[in-house]
ChimeraX commands (.cxc) that place a marker at each C-alpha (Angstrom):
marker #1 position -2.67,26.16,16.72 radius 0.5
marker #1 position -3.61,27.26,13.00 radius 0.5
marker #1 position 0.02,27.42,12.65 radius 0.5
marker #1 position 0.00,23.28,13.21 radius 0.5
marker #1 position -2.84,22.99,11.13 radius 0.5
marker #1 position -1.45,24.39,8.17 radius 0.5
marker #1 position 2.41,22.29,8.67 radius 0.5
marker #1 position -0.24,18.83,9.37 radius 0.5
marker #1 position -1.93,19.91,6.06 radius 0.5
marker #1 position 1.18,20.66,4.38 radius 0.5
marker #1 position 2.94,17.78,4.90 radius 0.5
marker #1 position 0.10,15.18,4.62 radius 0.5
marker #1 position -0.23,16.72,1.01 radius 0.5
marker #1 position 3.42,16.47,0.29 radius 0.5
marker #1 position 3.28,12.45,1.66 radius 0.5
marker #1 position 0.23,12.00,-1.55 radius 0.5
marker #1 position 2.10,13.66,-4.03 radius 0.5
marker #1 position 4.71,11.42,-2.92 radius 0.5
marker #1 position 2.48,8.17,-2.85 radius 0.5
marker #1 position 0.47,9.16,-5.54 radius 0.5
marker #1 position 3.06,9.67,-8.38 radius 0.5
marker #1 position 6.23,7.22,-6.75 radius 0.5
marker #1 position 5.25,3.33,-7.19 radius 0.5
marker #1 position 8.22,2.25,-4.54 radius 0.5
marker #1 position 6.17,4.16,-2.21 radius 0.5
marker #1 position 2.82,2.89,-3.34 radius 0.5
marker #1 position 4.07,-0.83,-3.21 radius 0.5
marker #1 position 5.60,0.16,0.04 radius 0.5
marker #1 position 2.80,1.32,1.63 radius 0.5
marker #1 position 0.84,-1.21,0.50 radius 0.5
marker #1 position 3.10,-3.84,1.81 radius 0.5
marker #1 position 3.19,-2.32,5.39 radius 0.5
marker #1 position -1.08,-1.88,5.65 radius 0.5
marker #1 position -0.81,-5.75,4.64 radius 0.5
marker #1 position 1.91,-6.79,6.64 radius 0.5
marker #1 position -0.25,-4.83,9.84 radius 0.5
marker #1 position -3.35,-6.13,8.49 radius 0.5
marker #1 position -1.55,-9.70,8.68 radius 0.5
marker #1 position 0.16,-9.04,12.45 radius 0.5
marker #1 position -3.14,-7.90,13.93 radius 0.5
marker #1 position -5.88,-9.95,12.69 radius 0.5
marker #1 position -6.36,-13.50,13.20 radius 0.5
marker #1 position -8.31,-16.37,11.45 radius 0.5
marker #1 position -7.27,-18.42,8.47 radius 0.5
marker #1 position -9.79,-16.10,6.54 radius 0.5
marker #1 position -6.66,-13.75,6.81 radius 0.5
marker #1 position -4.30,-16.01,5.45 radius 0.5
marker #1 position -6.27,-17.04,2.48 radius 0.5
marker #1 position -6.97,-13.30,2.04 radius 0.5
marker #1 position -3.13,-12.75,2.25 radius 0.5
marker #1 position -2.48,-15.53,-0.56 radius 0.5
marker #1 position -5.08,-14.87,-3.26 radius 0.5
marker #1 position -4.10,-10.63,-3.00 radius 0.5
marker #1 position 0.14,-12.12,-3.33 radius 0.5
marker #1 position -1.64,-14.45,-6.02 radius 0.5
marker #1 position -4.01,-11.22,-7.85 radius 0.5
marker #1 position -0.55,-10.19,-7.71 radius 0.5
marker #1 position 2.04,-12.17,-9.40 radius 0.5
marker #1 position -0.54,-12.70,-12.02 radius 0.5
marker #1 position -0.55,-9.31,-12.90 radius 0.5
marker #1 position 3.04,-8.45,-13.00 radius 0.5
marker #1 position 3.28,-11.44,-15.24 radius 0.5
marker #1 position 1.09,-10.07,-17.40 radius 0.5
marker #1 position 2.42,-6.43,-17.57 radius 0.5
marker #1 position 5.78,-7.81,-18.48 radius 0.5
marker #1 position 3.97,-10.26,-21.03 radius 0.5
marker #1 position 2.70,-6.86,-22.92 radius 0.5
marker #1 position 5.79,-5.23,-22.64 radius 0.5
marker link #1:1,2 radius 0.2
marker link #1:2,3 radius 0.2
marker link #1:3,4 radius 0.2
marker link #1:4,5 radius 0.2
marker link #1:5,6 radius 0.2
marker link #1:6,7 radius 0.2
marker link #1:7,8 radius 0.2
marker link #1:8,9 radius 0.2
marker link #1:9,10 radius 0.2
marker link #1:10,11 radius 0.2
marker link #1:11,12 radius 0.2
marker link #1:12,13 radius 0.2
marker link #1:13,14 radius 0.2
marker link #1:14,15 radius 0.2
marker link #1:15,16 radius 0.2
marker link #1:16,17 radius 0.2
marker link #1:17,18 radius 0.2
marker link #1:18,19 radius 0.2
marker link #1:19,20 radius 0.2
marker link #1:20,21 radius 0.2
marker link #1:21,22 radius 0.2
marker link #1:22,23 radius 0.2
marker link #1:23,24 radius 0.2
marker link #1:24,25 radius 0.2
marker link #1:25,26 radius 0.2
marker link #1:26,27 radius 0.2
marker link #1:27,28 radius 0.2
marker link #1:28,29 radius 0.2
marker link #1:29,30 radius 0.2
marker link #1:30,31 radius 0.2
marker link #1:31,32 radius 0.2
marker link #1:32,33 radius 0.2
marker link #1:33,34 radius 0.2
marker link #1:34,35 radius 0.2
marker link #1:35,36 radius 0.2
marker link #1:36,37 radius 0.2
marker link #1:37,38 radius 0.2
marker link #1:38,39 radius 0.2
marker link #1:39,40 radius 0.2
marker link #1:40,41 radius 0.2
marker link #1:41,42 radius 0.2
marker link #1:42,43 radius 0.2
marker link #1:43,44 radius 0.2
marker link #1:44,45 radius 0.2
marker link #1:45,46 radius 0.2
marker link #1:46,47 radius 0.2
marker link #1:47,48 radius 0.2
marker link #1:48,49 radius 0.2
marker link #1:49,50 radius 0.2
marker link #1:50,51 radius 0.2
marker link #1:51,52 radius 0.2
marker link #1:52,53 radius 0.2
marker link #1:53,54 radius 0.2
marker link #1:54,55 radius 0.2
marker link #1:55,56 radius 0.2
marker link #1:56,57 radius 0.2
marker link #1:57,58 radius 0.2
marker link #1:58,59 radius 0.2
marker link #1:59,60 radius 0.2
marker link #1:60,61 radius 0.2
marker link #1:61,62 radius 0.2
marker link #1:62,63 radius 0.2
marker link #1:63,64 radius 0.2
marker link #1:64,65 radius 0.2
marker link #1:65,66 radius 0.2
marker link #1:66,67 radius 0.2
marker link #1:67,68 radius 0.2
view
C-alpha cells in the first residue's frame, strides 16, 4: 500500500511539473475542464460564461502579440 502511495505521489508531481512549466498542456487542460464544465452544466449562465472567458481570451492574445 505505501508502495502505491509513493508511485500516486510520484506521478501526480511529475503531471505539475509537466502542467506547470509546458503551456500546450496548460491550454490543454484548460480546454478539457471547460469543455466538461460546458457538457455537464446547463443554463445559458454557462454559455455566457463560456463566451466572455473565449472573449477574456482573444483579447489577451491580441495583446501579447501587440507587445511583441
Amino acid at each position: 500500500m505505501e508502495n502505491l502511495v509513493q508511485d500516486l505521489s510520484t506521478r501526480s508531481k511529475r503531471v505539475l511539473e509537466m502542467v506547470r512549466y509546458n503551456r500546450p498542456a496548460q491550454l490543454g487542460a484548460l480546454a478539457v475542464y471547460l469543455l466538461l464544465w460546458f457538457l455537464f452544466s446547463t443554463g445559458l449562465t454557462t454559455v455566457w460564461v463560456a463566451v466572455g472567458a473565449g472573449l477574456g481570451w482573444l483579447v489577451g492574445q491580441s495583446e501579447k502579440r501587440s507587445q511583441d
